[in-house]
C-alpha positions in Angstrom: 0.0 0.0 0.0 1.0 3.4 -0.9 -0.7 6.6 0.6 -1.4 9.5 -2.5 -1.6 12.8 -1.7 -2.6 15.2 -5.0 -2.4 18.8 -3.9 -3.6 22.0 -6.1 -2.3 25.5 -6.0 -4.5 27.8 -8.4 -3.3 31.2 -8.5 -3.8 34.8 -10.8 -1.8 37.9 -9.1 -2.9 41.5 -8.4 -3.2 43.2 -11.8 -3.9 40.1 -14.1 -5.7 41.0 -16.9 -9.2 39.3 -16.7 -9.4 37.8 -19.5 -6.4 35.9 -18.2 -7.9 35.0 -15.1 -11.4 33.9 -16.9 -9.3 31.7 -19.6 -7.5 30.2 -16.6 -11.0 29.4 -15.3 -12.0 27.9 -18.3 -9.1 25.5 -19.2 -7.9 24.6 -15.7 -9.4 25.7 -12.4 -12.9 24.3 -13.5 -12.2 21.4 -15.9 -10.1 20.0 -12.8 -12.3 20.7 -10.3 -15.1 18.9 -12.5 -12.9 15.9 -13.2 -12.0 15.3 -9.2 -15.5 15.3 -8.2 -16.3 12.7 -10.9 -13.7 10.3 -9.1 -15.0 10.3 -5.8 -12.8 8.2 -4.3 -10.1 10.7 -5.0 -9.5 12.8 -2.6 -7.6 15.8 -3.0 -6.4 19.1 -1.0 -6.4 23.0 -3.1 -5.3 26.2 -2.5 -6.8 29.2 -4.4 -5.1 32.2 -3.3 -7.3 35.1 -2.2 -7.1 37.3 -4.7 -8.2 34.6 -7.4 -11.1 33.2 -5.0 -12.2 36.5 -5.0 -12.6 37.0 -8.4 -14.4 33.4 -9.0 -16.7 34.1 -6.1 -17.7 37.1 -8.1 -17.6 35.6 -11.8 -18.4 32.0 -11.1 -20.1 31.4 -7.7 -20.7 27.5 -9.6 -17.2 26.7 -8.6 -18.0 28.0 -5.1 -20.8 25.7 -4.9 -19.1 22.6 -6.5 -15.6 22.9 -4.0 -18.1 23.8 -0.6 -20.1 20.1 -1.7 -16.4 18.5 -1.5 -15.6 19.8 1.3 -18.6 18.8 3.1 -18.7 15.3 1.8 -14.7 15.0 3.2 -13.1 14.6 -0.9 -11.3 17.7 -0.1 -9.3 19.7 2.2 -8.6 23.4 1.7 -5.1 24.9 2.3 -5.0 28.3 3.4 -2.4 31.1 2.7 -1.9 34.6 2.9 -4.6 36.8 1.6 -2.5 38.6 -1.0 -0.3 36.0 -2.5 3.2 37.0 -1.0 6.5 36.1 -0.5 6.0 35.6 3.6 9.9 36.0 4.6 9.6 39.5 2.2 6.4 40.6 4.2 6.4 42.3 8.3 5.2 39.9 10.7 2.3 41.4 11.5 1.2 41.2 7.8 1.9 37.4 7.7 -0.2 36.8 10.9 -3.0 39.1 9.8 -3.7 38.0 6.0 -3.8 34.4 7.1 -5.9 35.1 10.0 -8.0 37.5 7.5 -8.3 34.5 4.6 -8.9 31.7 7.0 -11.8 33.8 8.2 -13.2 33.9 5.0 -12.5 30.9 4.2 -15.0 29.4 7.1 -17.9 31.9 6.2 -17.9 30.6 2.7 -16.6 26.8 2.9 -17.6 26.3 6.3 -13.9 24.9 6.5 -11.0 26.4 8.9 -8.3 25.0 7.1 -5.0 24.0 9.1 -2.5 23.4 6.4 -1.0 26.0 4.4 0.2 26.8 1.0 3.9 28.4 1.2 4.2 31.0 -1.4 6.5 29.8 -4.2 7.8 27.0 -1.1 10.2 30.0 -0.1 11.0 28.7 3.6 12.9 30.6 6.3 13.0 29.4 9.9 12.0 32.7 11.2 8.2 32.3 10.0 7.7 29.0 12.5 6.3 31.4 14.8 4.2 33.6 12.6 2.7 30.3 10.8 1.8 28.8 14.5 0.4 32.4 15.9 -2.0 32.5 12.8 -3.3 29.5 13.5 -1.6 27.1 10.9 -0.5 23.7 11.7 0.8 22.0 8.8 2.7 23.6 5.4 4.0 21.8 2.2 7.5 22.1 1.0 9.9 20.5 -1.6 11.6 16.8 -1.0 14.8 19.6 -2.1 14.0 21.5 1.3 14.7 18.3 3.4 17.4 17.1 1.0 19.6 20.3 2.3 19.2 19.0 5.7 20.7 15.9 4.8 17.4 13.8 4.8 17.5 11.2 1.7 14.4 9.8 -0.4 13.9 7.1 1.7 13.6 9.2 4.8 10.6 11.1 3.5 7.6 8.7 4.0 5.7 11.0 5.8 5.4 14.3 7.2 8.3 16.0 9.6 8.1 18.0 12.6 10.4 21.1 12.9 10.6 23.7 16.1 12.0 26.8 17.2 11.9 27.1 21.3 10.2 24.6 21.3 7.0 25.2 19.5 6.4 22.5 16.6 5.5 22.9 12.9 4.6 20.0 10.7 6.0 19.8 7.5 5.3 17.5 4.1 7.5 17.2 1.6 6.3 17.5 -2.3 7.8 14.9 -4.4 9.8 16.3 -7.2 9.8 13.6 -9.5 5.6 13.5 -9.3 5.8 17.2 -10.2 7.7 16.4 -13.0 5.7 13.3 -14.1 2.2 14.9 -13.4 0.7 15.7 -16.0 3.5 15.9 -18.5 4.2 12.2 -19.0 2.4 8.8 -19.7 0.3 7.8 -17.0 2.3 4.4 -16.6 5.1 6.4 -15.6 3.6 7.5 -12.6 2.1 4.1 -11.7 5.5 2.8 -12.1 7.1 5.3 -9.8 4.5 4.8 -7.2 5.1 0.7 -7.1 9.2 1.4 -6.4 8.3 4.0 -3.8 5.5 1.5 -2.3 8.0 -1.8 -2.6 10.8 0.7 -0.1 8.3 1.0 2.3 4.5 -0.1 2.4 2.0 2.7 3.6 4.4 5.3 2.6 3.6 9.0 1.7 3.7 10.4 -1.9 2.6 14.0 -2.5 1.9 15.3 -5.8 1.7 19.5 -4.5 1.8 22.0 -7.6 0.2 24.7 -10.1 -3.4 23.8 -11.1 -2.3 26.0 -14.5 -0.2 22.9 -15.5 -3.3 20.9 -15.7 -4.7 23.2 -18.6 -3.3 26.7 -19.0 0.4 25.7 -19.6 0.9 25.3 -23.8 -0.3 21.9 -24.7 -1.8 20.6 -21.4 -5.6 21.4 -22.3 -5.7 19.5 -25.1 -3.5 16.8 -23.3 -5.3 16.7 -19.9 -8.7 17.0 -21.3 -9.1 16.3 -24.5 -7.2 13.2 -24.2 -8.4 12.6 -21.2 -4.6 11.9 -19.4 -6.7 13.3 -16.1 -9.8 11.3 -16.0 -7.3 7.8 -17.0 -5.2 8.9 -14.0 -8.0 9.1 -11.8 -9.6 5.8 -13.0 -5.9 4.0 -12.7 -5.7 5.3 -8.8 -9.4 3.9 -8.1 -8.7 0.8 -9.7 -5.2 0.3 -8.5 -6.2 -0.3 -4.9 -3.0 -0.7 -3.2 -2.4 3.3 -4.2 -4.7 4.9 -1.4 -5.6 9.2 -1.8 -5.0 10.8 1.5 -5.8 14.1 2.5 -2.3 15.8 4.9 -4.9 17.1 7.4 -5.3 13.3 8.5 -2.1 12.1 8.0 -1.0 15.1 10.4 -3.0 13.2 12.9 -0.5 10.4 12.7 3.0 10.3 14.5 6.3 12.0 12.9 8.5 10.3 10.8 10.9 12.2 13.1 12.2 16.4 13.6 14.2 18.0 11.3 15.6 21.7 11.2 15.2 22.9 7.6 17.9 25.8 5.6 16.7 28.6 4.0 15.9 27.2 0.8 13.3 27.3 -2.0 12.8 24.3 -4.7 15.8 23.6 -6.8 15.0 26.1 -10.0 14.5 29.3 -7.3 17.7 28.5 -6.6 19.0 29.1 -10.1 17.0 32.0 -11.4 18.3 34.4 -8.3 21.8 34.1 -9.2 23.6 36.4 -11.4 24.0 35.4 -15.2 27.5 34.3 -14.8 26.5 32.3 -11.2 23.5 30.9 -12.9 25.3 29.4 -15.7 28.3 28.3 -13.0 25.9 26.4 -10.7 24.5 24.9 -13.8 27.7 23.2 -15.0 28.4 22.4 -11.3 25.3 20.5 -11.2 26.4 18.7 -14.6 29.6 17.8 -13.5 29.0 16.3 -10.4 25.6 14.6 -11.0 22.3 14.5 -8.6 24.0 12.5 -6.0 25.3 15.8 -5.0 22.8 17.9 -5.9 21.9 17.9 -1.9 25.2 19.9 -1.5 24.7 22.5 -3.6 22.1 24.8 -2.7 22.1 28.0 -5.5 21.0 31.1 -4.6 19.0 32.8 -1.9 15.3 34.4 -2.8 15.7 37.7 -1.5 18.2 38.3 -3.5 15.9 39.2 -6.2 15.9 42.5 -4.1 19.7 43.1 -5.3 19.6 41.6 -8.6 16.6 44.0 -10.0 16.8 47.6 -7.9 13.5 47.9 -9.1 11.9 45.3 -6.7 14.0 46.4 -4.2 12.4 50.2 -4.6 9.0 48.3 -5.1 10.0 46.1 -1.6 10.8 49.3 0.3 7.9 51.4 -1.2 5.5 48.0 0.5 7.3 48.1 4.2 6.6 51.9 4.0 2.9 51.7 3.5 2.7 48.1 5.9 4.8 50.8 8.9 2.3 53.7 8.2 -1.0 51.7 7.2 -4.6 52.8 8.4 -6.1 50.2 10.5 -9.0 50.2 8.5 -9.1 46.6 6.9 -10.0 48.3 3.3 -6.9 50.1 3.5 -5.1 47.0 4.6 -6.9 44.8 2.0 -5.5 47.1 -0.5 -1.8 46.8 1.2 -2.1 43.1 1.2 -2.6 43.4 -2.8 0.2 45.4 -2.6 2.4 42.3 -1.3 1.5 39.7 -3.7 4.5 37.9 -4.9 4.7 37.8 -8.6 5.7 41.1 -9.4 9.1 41.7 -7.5 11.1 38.5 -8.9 11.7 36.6 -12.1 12.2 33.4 -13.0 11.8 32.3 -16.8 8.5 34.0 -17.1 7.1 37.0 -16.5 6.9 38.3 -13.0 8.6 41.4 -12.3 9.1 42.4 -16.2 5.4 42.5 -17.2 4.7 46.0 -16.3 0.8 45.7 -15.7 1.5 43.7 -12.7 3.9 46.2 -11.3 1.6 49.1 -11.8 -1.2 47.1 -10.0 1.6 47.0 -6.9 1.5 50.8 -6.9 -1.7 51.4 -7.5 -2.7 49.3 -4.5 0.2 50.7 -2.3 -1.1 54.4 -3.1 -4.5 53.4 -2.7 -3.7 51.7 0.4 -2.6 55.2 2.1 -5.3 57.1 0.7 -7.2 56.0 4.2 -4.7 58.0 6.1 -2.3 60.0 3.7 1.3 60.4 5.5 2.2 63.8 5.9 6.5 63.0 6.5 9.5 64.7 5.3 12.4 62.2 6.3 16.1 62.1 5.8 16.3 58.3 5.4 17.8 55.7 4.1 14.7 54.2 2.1 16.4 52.0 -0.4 18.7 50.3 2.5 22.2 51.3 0.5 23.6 52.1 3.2 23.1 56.1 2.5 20.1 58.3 3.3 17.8 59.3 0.8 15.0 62.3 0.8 11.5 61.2 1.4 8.3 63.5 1.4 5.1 61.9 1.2 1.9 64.9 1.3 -1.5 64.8 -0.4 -0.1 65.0 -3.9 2.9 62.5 -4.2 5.2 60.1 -2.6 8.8 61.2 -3.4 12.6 59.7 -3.0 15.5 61.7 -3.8 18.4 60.5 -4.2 20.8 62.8 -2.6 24.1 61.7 -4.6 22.7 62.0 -7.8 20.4 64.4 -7.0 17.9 62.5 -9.0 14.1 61.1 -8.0 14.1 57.0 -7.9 10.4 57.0 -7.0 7.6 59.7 -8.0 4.2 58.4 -7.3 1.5 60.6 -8.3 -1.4 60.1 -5.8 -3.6 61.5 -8.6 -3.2 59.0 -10.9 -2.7 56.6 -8.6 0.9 55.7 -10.4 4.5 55.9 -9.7 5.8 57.5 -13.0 8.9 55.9 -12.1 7.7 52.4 -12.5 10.4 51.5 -15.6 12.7 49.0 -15.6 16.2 48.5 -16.3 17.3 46.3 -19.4 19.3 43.5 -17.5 21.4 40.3 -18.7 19.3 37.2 -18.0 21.1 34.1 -18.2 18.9 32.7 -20.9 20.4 35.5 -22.8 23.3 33.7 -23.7 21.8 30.5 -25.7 20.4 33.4 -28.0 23.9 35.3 -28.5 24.3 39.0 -27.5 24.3 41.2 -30.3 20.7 41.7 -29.7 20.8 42.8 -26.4 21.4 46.4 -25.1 22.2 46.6 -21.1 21.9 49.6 -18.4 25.3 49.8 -17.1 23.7 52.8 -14.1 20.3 53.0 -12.4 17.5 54.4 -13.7 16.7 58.0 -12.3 14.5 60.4 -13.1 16.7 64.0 -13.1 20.1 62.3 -13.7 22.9 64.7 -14.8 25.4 63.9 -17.3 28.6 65.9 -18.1 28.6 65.8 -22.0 31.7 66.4 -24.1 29.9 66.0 -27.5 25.9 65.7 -28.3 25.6 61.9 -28.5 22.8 60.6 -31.1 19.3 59.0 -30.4 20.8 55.7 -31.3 23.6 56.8 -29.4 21.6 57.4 -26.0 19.6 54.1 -27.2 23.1 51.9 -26.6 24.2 53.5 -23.6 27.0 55.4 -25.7 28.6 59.0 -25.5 26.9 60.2 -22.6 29.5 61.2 -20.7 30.2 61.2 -16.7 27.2 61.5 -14.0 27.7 64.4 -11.8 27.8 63.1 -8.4 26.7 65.8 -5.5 29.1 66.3 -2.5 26.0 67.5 0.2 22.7 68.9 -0.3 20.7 71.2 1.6 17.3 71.3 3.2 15.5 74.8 2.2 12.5 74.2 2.6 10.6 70.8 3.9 6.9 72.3 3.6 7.1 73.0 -0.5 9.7 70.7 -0.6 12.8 72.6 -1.7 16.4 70.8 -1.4 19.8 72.8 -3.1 22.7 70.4 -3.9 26.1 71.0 -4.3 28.7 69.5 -6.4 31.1 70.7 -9.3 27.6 72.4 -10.2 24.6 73.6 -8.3 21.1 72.2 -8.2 17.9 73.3 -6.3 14.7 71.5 -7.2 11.6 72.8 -5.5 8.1 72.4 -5.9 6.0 75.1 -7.1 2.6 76.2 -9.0 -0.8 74.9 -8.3 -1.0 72.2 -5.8 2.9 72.1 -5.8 2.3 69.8 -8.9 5.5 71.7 -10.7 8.6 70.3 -10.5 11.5 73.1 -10.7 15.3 71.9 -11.2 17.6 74.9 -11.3 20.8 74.7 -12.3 23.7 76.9 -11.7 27.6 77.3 -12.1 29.6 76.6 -15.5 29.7 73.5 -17.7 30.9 72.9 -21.3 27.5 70.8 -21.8 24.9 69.3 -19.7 22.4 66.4 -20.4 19.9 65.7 -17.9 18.0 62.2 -18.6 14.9 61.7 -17.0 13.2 57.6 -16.9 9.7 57.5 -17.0 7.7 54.4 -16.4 4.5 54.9 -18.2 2.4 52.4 -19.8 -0.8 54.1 -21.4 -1.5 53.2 -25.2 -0.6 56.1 -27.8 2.4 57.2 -25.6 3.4 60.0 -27.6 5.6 63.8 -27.7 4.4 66.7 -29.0 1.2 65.2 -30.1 2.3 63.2 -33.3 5.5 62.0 -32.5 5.2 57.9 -31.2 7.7 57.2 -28.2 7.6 53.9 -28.9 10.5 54.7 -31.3 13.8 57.3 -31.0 13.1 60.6 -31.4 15.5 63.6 -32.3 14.0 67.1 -31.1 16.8 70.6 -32.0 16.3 73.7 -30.1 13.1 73.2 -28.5 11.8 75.0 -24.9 8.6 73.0 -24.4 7.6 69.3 -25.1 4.9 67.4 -23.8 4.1 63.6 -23.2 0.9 62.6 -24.0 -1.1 59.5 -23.9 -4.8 58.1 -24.1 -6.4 58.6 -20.7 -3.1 60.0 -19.3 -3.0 63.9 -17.6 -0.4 65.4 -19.6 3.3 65.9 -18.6 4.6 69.2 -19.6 8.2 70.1 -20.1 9.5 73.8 -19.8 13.1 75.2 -19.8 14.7 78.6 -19.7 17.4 77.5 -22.2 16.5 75.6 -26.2 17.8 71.8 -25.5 18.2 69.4 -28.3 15.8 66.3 -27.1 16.5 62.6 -27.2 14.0 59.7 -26.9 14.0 56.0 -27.0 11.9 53.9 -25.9 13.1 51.5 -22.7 13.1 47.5 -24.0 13.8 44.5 -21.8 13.8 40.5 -23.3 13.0 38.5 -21.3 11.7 34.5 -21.5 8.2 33.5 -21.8 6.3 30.5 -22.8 6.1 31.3 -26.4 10.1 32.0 -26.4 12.0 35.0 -25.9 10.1 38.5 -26.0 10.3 42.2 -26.1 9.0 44.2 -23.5 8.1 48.0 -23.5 9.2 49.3 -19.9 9.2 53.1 -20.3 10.9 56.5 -21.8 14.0 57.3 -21.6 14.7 61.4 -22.5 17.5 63.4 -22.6 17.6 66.9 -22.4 21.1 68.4 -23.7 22.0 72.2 -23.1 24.6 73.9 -23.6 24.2 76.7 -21.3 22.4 75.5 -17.8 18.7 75.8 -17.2 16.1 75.6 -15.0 13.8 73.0 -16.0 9.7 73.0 -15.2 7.6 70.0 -15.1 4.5 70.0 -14.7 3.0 66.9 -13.6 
């Protein structure tokens, strides 16, 4: 006898479009659902994160109806999570302990099921969240067979769950068996019946868990017509009722059952989160590592670490800090926190081969949530802080109108949100090496070699071209600022001082101007400004498209326009000649290698020194 356990995790994040989430419906979430409930001696466990069992309960309360009868006649068991979907080691304690408190709630008022198992987000494990997990209530959580391989347990250790403790107070802990996520659905059905009689001959009345994406069974290219059409799922199903020495389990009654011992688990994700954090140049090291020595030793070598995302892409790490900022300063009114928890979902401050932090949608639903999130209780700060965590202090104001961080060295904004439009105008992103890059050569591939800014000076010694500026080429030396100077916190107005000097203040109606003022003596100046805005018919002066360069002589005003976009105006003192390109990242996705629009880049070139109104 062998004991099955087949887990689900269905998930869409924050800012998913909805035809996405209602053709996920479609070919996965209720095709699957439909097929377990036809086998019902098949029982199964799911997790639907909150933001996606939101949606459903509001476009499809059928699947609510069909999962609450499974529940009731004991087929299922429902894992619960965090409310928003996020990283839990990324997130304050308080939000951990609160979202799962918050979805298990709801959980029970519409399933009339308090679920004590847990689905870890992206099985990203630290042993700090032992006592958050236990304080919200959860008593049981799924991670990789990898996890407990890093601890030095082998495969034949893991037939059944594992205790693991911090002063003393326990969590159980299952381990997901990497070769079923790999067989399930993907491969013939015998191969999985054959893997299941080895395990079973090791030890009888062991534990196999099949724990992973519902989208695989459906969504992922191919598996529809695989899974369904061809019926793989419904054969599966009928094989494990027929074969009666495989026995579907649900965790929550295994969990009832003694240890198979304790363990103390490493920091650790499963195996592939170990390889996408790592630099290009790591990432293809600790791939020919793993080649070289073979998976005897894979146990040994344990990649990356996740929050290193935060490092790799300054973007997320912005994004990151921008979240703890609103979590610290949040309204305890649970609409304002709702919208916080939103803010936290996972998907949009990493990447691994798809997706994720590049597709800018999903980053602008971040914002919008975080800003919307304050609007409960606007802060009203002007700090001298270090917001980013560089290890140097940045400027931040937060009033009515926006949420600002100045970067003091540069002298340069790295986050402008526009409480308005509910948008950071920052939100670009850089156009980094990816380690998938190389397979496809490189002469395709143009790379930031600075961070973005918005306000970033440049000492020119010749005007550089739009293809020029395009490639990172000819644009001198950025001025670096020795100190700056606090004039006035209330408007904001800050002067800084370097081989030039630079006072930006906020002026006009609503302090919605932007003035940079320059003074002293250069040969030339170029100040490039990042923007991070998605509308469609992004465009300068009217009938110019930004989605390609753009060459602009002796001009004093421009504008950037856009369908349902508040124009941005652009005024100087002194005629610039005016660069554009539009900001492209490749990155991986499931129909290969793509293009990705992530913002403006502008350069303003002078050759005598301006001041520079924008009007926002």
């Amino acid at each position: 006898m062998i004991r099955f356990a087949f887990y689900i995790h269905n998930h869409q994040p924050t800012g998913n479009f909805d035809e996405v989430f209602e053709n996920a419906y479609k070919w996965a979430y209720l095709p699957l659902l439909k097929s377990l409930l036809k086998h019902k001696n098949i029982k199964f466990g799911i997790h639907n994160s909150g933001i996606l069992l939101e949606w459903i309960e509001k476009k499809h309360p059928e699947f609510f109806e069909m999962l609450k009868e499974s529940v009731r006649n004991g087929q299922s068991e429902l894992l619960s999570s965090a409310y928003g979907e996020p990283v839990l080691s990324l997130i304050p304690r308080k939000d951990i302990i609160e979202q799962i408190k918050y979805f298990n709630d709801y959980l029970y008022k519409h399933f009339n099921y308090r679920p004590k198992g847990l689905w870890l987000t992206e099985r990203i494990w630290e042993p700090d969240l032992i006592h958050p997990l236990l304080d919200a209530g959860i008593e049981y959580i799924l991670l990789d067979d990898t996890h407990f391989f890093y601890a030095g347990l082998k495969d034949d250790d893991l037939y059944s769950y594992y205790i693991t403790e911090d002063e003393g107070r326990i969590l159980k802990v299952f381990p997901i068996s990497m070769k079923l996520r790999y067989l399930i659905p993907f491969h013939p059905i015998t191969e999985t019946i054959k893997f299941l009689k080895e395990e079973e001959k090791k030890k009888n009345n062991c534990l196999r868990t099949l724990a992973d994406d519902g989208e695989k069974f459906g969504v992922w290219p191919g598996t529809h017509n695989w899974v369904y059409k061809k019926k793989w799922l419904d054969n599966f199903l009928d094989t494990l009722e027929k074969e009666r020495w495989i026995k579907p389990v649900l965790l929550s009654e295994i969990a009832e059952e003694r240890p198979a011992g304790r363990v103390y688990l490493p920091t650790s994700s499963y195996e592939e989160m170990g390889e996408w954090v790592l630099p290009p140049e790591c990432g293809r090291n600790y791939e020919t590592l793993k080649k070289s020595v073979g998976r005897k030793y894979y146990y040994l070598i344990h990649g990356g670490y996740f929050k290193n995302f935060l490092r790799k892409y300054p973007e997320a790490n912005i994004m990151h800090k921008r979240m703890l900022f609103v979590s610290k300063n949040i309204s305890p009114d649970i609409k304002a926190k709702l919208f916080l928890w939103k803010g936290q979902c996972s998907c949009a401050y990493w990447h691994g081969l798809f997706g994720g932090l590049y597709l800018p949608h999903l980053r602008e639903a971040i914002y919008k949530n975080l800003i919307q999130a304050e609007e409960y209780d606007i802060p009203q700060i002007f700090q001298e802080v270090d917001f980013d965590v560089d290890g140097e202090k940045e400027i931040l104001v937060s009033n009515n109108q926006f949420f600002i961080v100045l970067k003091p060295s540069t002298a340069s904004f790295i986050e402008l949100d526009d409480r308005k439009r509910k948008m950071n105008l920052l939100n670009y992103l850089n156009r980094t090496e990816e380690k998938y890059h190389k397979k496809q050569g490189t002469e395709d591939f143009i790379y930031d070699r600075y961070p973005r800014s918005f306000g970033l000076d440049r000492l020119l010694k010749a005007v550089p071209t739009a293809e020029d500026f395009r490639c990172g080429k000819n644009l001198g030396e950025i001025l670096n600022y020795r100190k700056y100077t606090v004039l006035d916190k209330k408007k904001p107005a800050i002067n800084f001082s370097g081989e030039i000097e630079k006072t930006i203040t906020f002026s006009g109606a609503e302090q919605r101007t932007i003035e940079i003022k320059y003074s002293g003596v250069v040969e030339k100046l170029g100040v490039e400004f990042s923007l991070g805005v998605f509308s469609t018919n992004l465009r300068l002066q009217n009938n110019l498209s930004l989605m390609k360069p753009q060459t602009l002589n002796k001009i004093k005003t421009f504008t950037i326009l856009a369908d349902n976009f508040h124009p941005l105006k652009f005024k100087t003192t002194r005629p610039c000649t005016l660069l554009s390109y539009p900001i492209e990242t490749v990155s991986s996705s499931e129909k290969g290698l793509e293009k990705l629009f992530q913002g403006i880049g502008l350069l303003l070139i002078f050759d005598d020194l301006p001041t520079i109104h924008i009007t926002i």
